[in-house]
Backbone as CSV, one residue per row, in Angstrom:
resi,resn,N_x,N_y,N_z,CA_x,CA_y,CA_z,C_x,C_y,C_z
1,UNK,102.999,106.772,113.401,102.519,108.125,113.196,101.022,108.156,113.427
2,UNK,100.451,108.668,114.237,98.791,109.047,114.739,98.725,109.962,114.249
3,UNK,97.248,109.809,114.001,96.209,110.953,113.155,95.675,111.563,114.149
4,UNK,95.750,113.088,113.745,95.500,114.109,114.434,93.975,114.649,114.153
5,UNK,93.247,114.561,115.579,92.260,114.816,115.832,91.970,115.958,114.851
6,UNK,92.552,117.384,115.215,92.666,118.518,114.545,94.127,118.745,113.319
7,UNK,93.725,119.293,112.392,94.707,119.752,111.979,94.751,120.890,111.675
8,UNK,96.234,121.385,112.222,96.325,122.598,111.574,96.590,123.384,110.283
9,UNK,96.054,124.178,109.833,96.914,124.254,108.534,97.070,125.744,108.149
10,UNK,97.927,125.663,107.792,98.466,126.998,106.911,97.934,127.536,105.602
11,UNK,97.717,128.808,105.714,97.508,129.479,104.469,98.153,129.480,104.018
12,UNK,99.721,129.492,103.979,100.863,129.653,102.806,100.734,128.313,101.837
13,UNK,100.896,128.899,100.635,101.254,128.086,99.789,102.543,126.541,100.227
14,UNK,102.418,125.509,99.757,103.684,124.332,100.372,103.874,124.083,98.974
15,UNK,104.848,123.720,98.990,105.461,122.544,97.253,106.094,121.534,98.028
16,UNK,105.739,120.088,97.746,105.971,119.314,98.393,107.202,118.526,97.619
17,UNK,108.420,118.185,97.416,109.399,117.793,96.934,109.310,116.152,97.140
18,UNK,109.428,114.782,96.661,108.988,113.796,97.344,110.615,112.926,97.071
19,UNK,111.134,113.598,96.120,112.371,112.792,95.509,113.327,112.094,97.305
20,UNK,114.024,111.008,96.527,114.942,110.581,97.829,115.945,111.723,98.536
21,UNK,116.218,112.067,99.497,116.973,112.604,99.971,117.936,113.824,99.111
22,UNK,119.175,113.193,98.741,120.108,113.827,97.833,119.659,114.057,97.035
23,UNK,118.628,113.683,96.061,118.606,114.505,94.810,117.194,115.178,95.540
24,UNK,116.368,115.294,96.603,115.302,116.388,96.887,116.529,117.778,97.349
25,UNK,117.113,117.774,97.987,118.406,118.865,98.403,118.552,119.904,96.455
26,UNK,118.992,118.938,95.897,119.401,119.560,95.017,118.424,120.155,93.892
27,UNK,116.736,119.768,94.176,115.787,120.582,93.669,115.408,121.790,94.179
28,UNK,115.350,121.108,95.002,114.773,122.294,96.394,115.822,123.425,96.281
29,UNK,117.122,123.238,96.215,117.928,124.599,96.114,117.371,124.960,94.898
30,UNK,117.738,124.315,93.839,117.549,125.001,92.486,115.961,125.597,92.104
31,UNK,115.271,125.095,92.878,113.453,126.006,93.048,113.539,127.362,93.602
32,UNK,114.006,126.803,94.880,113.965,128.347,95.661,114.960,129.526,95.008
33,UNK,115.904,128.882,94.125,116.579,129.999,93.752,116.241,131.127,92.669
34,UNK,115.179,129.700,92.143,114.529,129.982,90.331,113.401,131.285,91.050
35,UNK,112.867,130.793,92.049,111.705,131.425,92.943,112.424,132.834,93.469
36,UNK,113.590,132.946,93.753,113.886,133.950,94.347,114.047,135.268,93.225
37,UNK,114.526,134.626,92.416,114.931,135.168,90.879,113.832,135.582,90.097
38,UNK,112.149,135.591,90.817,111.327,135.517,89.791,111.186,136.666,90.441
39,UNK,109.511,136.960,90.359,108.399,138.003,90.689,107.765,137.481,91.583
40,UNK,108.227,136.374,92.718,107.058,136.288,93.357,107.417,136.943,94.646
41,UNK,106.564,137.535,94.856,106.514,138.696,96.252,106.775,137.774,97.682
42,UNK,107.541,138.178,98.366,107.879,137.541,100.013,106.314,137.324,100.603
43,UNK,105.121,137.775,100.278,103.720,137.588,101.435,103.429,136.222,100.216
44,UNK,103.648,135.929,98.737,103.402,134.802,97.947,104.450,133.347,97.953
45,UNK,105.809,133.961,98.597,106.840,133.181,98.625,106.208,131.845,99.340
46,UNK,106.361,130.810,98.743,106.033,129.287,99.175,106.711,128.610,100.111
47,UNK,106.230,127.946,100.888,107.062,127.162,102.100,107.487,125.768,101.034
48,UNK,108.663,125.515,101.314,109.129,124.096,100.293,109.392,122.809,101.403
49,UNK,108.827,121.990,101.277,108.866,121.110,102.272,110.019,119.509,101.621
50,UNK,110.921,118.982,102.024,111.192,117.919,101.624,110.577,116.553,102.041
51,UNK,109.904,116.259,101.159,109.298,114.934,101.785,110.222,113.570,101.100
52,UNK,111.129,112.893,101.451,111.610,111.369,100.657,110.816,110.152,101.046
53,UNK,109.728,109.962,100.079,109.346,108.721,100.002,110.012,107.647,99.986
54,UNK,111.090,107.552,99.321,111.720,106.906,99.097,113.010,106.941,99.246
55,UNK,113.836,105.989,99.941,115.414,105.821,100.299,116.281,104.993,99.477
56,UNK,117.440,105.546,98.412,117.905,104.628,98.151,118.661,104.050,98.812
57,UNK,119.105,102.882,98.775,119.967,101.843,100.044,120.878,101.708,98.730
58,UNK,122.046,101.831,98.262,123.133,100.542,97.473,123.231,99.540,97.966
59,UNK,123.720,98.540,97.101,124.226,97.136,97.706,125.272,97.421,97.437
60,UNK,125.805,96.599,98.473,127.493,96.935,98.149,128.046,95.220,99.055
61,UNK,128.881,94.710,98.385,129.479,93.237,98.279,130.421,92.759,97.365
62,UNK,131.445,92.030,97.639,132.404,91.888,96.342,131.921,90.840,95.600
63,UNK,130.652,89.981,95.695,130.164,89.400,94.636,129.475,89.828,94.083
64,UNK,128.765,90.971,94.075,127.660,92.033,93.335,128.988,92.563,92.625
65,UNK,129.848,93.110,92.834,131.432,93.745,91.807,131.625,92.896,91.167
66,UNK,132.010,91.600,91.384,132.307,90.638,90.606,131.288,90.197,89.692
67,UNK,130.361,90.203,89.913,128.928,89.935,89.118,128.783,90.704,88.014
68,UNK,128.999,92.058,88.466,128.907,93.064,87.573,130.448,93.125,86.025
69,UNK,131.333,92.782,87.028,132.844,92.773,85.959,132.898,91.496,84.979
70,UNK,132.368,91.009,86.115,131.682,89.590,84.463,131.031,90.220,83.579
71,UNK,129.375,90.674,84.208,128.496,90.560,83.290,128.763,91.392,81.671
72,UNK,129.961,92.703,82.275,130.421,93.721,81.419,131.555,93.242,80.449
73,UNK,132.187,92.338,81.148,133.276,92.098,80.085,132.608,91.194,78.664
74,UNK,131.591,91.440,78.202,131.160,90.695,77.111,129.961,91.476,77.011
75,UNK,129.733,92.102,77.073,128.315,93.536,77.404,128.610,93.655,75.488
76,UNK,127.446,93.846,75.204,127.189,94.886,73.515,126.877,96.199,73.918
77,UNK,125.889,95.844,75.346,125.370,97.523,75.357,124.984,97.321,77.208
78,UNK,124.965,98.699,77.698,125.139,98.838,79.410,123.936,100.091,79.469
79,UNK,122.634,99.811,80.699,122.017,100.369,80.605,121.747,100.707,81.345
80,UNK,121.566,101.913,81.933,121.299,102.553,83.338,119.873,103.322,83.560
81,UNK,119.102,102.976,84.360,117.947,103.292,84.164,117.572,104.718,85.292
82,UNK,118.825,104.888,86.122,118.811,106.293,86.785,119.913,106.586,87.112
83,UNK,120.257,107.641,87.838,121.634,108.598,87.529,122.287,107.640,89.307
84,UNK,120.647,107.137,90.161,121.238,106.227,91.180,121.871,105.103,90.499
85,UNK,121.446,104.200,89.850,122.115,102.882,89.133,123.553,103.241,89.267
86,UNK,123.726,104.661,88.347,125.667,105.138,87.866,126.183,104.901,89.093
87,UNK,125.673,106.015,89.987,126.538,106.205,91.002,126.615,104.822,91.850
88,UNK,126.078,104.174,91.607,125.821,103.048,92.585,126.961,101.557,91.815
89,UNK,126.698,101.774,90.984,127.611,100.785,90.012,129.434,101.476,89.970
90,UNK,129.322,102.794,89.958,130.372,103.267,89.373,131.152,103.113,90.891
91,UNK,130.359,103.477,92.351,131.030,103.138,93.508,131.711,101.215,93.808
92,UNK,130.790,100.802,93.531,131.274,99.277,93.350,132.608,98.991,92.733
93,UNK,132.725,99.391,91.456,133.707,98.910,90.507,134.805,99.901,91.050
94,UNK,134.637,101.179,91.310,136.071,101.709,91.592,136.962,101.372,91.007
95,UNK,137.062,101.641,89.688,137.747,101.964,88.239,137.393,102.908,87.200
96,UNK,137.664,102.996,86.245,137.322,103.803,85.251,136.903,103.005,84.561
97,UNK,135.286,103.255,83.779,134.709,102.281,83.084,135.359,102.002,81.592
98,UNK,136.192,102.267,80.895,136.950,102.019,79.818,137.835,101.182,80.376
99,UNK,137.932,100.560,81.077,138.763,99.580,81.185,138.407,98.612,81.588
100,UNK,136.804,98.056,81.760,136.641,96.855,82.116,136.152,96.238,81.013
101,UNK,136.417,96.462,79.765,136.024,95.770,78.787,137.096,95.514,77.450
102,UNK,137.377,94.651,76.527,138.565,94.678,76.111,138.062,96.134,74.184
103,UNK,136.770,96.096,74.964,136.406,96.872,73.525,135.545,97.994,74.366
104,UNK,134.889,99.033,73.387,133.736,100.237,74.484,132.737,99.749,74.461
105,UNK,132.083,99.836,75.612,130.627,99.325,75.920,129.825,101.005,75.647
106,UNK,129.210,100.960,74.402,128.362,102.211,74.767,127.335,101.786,75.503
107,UNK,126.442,103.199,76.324,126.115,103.319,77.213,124.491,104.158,77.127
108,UNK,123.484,103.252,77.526,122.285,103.832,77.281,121.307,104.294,78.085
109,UNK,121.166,105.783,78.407,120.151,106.012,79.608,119.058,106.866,79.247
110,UNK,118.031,107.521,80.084,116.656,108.160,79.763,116.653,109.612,80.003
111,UNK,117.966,110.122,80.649,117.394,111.361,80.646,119.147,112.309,81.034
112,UNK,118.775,113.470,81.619,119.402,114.524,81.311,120.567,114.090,82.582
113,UNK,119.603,113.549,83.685,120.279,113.595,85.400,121.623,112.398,84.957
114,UNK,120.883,111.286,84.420,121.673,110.239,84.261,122.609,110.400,83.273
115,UNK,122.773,111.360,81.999,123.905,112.041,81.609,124.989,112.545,81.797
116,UNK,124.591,113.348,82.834,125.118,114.262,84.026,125.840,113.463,84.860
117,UNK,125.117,112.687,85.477,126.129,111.773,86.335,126.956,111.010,85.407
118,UNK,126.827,110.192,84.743,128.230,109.916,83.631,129.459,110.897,83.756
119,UNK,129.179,111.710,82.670,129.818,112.701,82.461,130.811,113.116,84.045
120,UNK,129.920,113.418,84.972,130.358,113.570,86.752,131.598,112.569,86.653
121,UNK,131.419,111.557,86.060,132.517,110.083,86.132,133.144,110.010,85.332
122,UNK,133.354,110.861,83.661,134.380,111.037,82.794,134.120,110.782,81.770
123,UNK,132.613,109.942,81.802,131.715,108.942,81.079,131.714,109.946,79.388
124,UNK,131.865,109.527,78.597,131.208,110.575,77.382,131.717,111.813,77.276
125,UNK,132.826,111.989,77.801,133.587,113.234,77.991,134.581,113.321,76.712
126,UNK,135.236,114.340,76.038,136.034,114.230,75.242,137.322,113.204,75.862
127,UNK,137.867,112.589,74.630,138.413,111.352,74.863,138.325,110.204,75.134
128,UNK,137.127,110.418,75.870,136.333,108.975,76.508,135.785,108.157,75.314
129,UNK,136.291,106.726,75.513,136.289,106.355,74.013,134.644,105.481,74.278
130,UNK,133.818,105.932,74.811,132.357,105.146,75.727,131.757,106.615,74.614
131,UNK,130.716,105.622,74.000,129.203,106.371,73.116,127.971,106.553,74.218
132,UNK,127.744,107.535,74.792,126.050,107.728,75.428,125.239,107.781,74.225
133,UNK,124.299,106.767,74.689,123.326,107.043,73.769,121.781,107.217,75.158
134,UNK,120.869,108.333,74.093,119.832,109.445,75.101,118.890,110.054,73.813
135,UNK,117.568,109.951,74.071,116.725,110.320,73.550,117.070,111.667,73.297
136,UNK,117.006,112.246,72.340,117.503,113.332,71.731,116.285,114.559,71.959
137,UNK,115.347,114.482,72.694,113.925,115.471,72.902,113.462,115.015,74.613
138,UNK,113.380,116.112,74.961,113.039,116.117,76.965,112.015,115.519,76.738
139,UNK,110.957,115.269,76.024,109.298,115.111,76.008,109.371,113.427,75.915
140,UNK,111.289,113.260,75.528,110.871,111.848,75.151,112.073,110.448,76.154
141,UNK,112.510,111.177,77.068,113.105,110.854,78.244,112.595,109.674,79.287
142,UNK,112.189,108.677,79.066,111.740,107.577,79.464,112.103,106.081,78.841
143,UNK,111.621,104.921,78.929,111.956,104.129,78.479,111.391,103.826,77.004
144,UNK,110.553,104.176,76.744,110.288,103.932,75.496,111.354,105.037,74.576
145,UNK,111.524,105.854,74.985,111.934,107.254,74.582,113.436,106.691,73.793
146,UNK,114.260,105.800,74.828,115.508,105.462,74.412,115.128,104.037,74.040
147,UNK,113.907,103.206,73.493,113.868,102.501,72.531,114.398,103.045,71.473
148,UNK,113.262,103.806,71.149,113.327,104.808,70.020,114.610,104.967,69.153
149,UNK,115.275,105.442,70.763,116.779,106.506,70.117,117.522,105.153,69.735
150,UNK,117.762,103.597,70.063,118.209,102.568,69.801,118.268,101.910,68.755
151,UNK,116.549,102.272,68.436,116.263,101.866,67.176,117.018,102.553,65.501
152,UNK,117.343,103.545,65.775,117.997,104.020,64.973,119.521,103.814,64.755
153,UNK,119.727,103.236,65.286,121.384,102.047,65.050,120.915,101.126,64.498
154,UNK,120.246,100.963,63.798,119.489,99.510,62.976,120.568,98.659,63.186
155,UNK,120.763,98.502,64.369,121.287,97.387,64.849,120.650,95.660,65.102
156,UNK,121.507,94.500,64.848,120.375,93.324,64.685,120.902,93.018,66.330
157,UNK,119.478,92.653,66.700,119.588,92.269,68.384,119.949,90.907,68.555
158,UNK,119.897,90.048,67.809,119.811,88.774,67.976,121.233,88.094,68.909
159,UNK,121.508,87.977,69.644,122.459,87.534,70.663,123.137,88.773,71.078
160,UNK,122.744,89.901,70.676,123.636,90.688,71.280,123.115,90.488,72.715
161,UNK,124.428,91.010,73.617,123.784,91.150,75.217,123.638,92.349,75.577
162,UNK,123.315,92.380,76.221,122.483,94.257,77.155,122.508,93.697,78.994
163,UNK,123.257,94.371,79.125,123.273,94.707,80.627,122.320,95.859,81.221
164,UNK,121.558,95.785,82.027,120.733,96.546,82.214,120.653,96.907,84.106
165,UNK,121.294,98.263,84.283,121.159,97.927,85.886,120.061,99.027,86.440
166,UNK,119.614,98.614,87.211,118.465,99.333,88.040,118.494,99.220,89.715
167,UNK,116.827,99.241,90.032,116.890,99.276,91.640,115.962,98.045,91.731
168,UNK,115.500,97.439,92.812,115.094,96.179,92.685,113.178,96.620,92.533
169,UNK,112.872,95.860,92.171,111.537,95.780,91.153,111.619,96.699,89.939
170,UNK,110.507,97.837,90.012,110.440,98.422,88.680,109.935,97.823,87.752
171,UNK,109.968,99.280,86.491,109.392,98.633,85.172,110.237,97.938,84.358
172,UNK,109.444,96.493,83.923,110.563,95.745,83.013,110.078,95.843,81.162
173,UNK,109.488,97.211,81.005,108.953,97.450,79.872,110.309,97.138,78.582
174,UNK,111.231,97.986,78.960,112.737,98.257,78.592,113.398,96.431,77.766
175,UNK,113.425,95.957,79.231,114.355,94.693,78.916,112.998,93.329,78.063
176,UNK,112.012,93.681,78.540,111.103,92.584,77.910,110.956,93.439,75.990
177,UNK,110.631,94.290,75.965,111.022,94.708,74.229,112.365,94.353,73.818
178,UNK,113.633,94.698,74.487,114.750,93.821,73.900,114.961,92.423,73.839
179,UNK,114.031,91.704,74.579,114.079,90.388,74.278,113.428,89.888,73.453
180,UNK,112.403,90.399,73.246,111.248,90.288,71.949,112.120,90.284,70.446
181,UNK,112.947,91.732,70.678,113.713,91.730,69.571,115.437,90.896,69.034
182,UNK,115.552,90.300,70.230,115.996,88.638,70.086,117.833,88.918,71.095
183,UNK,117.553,90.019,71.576,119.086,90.139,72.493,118.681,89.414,74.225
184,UNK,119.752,89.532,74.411,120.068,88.561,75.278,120.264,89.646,76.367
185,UNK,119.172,89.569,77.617,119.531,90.319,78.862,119.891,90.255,80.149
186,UNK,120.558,90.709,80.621,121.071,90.288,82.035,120.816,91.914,82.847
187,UNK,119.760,91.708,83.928,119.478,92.865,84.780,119.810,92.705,85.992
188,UNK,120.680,93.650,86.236,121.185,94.073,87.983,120.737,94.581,88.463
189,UNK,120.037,94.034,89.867,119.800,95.382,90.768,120.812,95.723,91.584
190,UNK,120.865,97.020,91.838,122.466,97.650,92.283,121.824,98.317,93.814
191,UNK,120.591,98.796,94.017,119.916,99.442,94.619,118.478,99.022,95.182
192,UNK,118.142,99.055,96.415,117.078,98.828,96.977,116.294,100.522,97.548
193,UNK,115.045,100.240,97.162,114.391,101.114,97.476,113.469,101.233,98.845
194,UNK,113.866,102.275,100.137,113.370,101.702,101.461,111.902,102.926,101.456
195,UNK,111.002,102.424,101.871,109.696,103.729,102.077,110.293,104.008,103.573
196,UNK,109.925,105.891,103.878,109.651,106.584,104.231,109.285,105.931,105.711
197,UNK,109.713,105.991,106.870,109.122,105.276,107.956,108.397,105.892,108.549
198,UNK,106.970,105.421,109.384,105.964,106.458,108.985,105.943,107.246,110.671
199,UNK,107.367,107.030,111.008,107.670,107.555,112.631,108.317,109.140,112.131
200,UNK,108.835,109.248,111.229,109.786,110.056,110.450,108.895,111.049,111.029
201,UNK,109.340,112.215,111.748,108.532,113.807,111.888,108.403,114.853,111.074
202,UNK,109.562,114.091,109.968,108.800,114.674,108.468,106.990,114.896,107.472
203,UNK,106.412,113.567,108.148,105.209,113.524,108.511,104.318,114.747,108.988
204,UNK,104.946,115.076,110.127,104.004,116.243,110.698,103.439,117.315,110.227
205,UNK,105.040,117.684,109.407,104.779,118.595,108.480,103.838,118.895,107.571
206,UNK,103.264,117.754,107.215,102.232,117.156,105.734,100.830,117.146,106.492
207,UNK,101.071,116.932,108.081,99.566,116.581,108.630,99.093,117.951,108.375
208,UNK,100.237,118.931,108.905,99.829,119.970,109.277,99.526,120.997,108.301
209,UNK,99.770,120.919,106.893,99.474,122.181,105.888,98.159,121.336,104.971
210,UNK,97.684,122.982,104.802,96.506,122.796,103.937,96.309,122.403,102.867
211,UNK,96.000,121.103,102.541,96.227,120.432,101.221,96.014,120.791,99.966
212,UNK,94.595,121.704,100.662,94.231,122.995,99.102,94.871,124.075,98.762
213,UNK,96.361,124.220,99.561,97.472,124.798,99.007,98.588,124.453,98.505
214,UNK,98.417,122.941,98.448,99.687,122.598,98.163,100.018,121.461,96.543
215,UNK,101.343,121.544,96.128,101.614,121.887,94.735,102.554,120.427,95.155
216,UNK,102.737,119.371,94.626,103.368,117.971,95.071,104.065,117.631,93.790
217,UNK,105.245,117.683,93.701,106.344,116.955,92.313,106.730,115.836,92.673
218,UNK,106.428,115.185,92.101,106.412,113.403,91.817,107.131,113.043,90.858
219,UNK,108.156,112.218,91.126,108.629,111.557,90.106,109.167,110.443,90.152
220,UNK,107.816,109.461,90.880,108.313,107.907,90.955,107.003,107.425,91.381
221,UNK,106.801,106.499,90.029,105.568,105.944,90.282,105.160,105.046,91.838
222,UNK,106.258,104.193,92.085,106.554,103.503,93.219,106.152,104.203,94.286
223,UNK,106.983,105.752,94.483,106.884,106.601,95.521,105.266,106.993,95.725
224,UNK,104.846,107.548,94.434,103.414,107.801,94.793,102.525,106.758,95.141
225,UNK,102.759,105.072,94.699,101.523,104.167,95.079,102.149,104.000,96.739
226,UNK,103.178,104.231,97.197,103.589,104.409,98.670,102.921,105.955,99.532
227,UNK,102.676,106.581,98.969,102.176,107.877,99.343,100.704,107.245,99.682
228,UNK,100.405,106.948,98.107,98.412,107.143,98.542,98.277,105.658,99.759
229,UNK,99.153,104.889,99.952,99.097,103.546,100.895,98.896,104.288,102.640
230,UNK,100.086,105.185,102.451,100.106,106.355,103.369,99.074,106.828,104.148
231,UNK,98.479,108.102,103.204,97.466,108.900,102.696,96.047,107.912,103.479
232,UNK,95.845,106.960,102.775,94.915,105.978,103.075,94.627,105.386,104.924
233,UNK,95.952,105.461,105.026,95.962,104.357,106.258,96.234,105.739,107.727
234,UNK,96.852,106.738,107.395,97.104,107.876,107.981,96.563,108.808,108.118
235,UNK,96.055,109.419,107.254,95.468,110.758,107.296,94.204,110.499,107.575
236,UNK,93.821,112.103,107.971,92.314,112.202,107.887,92.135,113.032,106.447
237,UNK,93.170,114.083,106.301,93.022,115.075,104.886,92.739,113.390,103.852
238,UNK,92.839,114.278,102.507,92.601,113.544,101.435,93.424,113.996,100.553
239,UNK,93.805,113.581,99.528,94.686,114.726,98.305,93.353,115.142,97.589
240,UNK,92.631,114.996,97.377,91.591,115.646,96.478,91.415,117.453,96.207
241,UNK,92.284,118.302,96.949,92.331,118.988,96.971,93.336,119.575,96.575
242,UNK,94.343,118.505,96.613,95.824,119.306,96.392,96.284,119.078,94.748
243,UNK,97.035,119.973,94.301,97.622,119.455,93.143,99.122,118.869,92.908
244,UNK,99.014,118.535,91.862,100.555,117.447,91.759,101.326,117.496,90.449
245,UNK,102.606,117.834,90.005,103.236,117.948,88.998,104.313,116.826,88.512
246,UNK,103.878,116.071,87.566,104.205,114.467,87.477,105.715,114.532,86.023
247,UNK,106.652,114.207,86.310,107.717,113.744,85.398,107.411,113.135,84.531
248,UNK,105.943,112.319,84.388,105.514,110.808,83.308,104.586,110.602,83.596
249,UNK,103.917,110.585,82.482,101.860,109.897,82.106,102.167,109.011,82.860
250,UNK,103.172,108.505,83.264,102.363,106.953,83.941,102.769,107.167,85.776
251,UNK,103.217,108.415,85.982,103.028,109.059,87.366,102.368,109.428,87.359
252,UNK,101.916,110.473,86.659,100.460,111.187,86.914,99.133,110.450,86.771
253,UNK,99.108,108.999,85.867,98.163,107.815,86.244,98.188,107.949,87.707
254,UNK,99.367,107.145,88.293,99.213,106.792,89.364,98.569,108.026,90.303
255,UNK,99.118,109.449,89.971,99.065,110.361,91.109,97.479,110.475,91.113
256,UNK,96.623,110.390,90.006,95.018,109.742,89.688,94.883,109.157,90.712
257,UNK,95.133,107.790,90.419,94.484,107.103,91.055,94.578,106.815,92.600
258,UNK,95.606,107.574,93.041,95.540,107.757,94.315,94.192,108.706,95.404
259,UNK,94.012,109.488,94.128,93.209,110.544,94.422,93.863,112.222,94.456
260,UNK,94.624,112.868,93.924,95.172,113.996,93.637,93.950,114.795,92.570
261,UNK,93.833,115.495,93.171,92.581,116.378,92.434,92.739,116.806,91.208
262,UNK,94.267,117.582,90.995,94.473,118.235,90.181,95.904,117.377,89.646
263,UNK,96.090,116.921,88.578,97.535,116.217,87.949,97.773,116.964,86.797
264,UNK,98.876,117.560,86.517,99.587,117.891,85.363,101.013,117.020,85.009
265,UNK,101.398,116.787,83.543,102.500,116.094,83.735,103.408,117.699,82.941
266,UNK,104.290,117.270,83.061,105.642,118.488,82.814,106.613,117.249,81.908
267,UNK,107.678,118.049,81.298,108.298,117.107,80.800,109.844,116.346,81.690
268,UNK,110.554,115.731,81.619,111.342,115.127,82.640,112.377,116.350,82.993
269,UNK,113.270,116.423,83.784,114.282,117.270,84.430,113.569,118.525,85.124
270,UNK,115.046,118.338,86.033,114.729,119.701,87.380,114.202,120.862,86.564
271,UNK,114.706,121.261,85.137,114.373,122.790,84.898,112.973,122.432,84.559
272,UNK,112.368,121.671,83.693,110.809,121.664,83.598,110.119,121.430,85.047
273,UNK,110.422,120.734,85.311,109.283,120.848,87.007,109.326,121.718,87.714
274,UNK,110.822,123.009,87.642,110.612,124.404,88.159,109.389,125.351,87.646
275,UNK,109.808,124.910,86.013,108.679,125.850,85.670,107.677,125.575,85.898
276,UNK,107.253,124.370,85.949,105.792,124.328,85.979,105.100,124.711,87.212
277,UNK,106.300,124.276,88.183,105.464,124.726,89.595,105.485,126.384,89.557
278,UNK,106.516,126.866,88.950,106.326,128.517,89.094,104.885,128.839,88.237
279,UNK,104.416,127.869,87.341,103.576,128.423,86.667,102.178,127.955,87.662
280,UNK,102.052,127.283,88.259,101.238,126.601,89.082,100.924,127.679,90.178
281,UNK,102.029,128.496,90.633,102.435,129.223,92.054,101.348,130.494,91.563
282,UNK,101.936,130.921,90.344,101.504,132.690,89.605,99.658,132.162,89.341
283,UNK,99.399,130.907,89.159,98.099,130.557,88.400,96.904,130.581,89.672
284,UNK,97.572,130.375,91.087,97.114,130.423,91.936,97.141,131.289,93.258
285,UNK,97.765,132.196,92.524,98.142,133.679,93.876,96.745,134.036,93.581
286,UNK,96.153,134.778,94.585,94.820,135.350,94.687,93.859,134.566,94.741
């Protein structure tokens, strides 16, 4: 991708969406609809751009299944650290998760999406003899958040095991406090995370709008230190101008230190990051 001598840019307002693919589709509808539904006038209406920083890849192999049907059949507790992990685990095993264990593995995740997808799978549904356990407050939807909610099973950790599946790197804030507190962990990665290739003509789009109009929802720390790597090596713009609406203090760190002029954090799920950008949109008409 070459940097453009000139750029052009637009007066319209942009909201830049950065999530992977499938779940940017399913913001982006639910924005524009929230947007259509509001007060904002067709000459204020925002251009919504999908940008995916990030690609999830699954792994998929019958020794990663097998890996996994071990690690579960003796599981105390199963932990999913995004609603990708579920779907990504739950495609592997192709069963119903009440049956790979001779007892219920309850089931521990951070937020509303990764609920949702359960549930999508039967997970925590009436009858389902599987306990979700979930930080009980949006503000508190992260990993510490479902310490918290854990801690209140004054449960003793000491050999229990915890299965913990994710995407490969990440934060190991989660599994290093349960080991502290004396359980025994075993972490899967189920998922690889691919950046954005910087041939993608999705790009163009970003060269081309005015950064001091545009409103950026972030919600992956990873994704954003891949952005400002970007940003850095690509552009001539700067983010210093643009603003950015962060899922987590420790995105909106990052969206800092990349250089984003303006950072607000919102609390986790699609309906808070609607609002905030609608409130972002009305704060900046005129």
């Amino acid at each position: 991708m070459a940097c453009q001598s000139k750029l052009s840019k637009m007066s319209t307002k942009t909201i830049v969406i950065t999530r992977p693919s499938g779940q940017a589709q399913q913001l982006l509808e639910l924005l524009n609809a929230s947007l259509l539904n509001s007060e904002v006038s067709r000459q204020d209406f925002p251009k919504i751009i999908s940008l995916p920083l990030l690609t999830i890849v699954p792994k998929n192999d019958d020794q990663l299944t097998e890996h996994i049907t071990v690690a579960l059949s003796d599981a105390d507790l199963a932990i999913f650290v995004s609603p990708n992990a579920i779907e990504c685990v739950m495609r592997l095993l192709k069963r119903s998760w009440d049956e790979l264990a001779k007892k219920p593995i309850p089931i521990g995740v951070m937020g509303g999406s990764s609920e949702q997808a359960l549930r999508n799978h039967g997970i925590g549904l009436a009858g389902s003899s599987t306990s979700i356990i979930i930080p009980q407050h949006h503000e508190q939807w992260d990993s510490e958040g479902l310490w918290l909610e854990l801690q209140k099973r004054n449960w003793d950790w000491v050999g229990r095991k915890v299965v913990i599946f994710k995407g490969e790197g990440g934060r190991e804030w989660l599994a290093d406090t349960l080991k502290k507190a004396g359980a025994s962990i075993e972490p899967i990665s189920v998922y690889s995370r691919v950046p954005l290739d910087l041939d993608s003509p999705v790009w163009e789009a970003i060269q081309e709008m005015d950064f001091s109009q545009s409103l950026w929802l972030l919600t992956s720390s990873e994704a954003v230190r891949y952005l400002g790597k970007v940003m850095k090596d690509q552009f001539l713009q700067t983010l210093h101008t643009a603003s950015a609406i962060c899922s987590h203090h420790q995105i909106a760190d990052a969206a800092e230190q990349i250089g984003f002029g303006e950072v607000f954090t919102s609390e986790p799920g699609d309906t808070a990051l609607i609002e905030a950008a609608k409130i972002w949109l009305d704060s900046s008409v005129g």
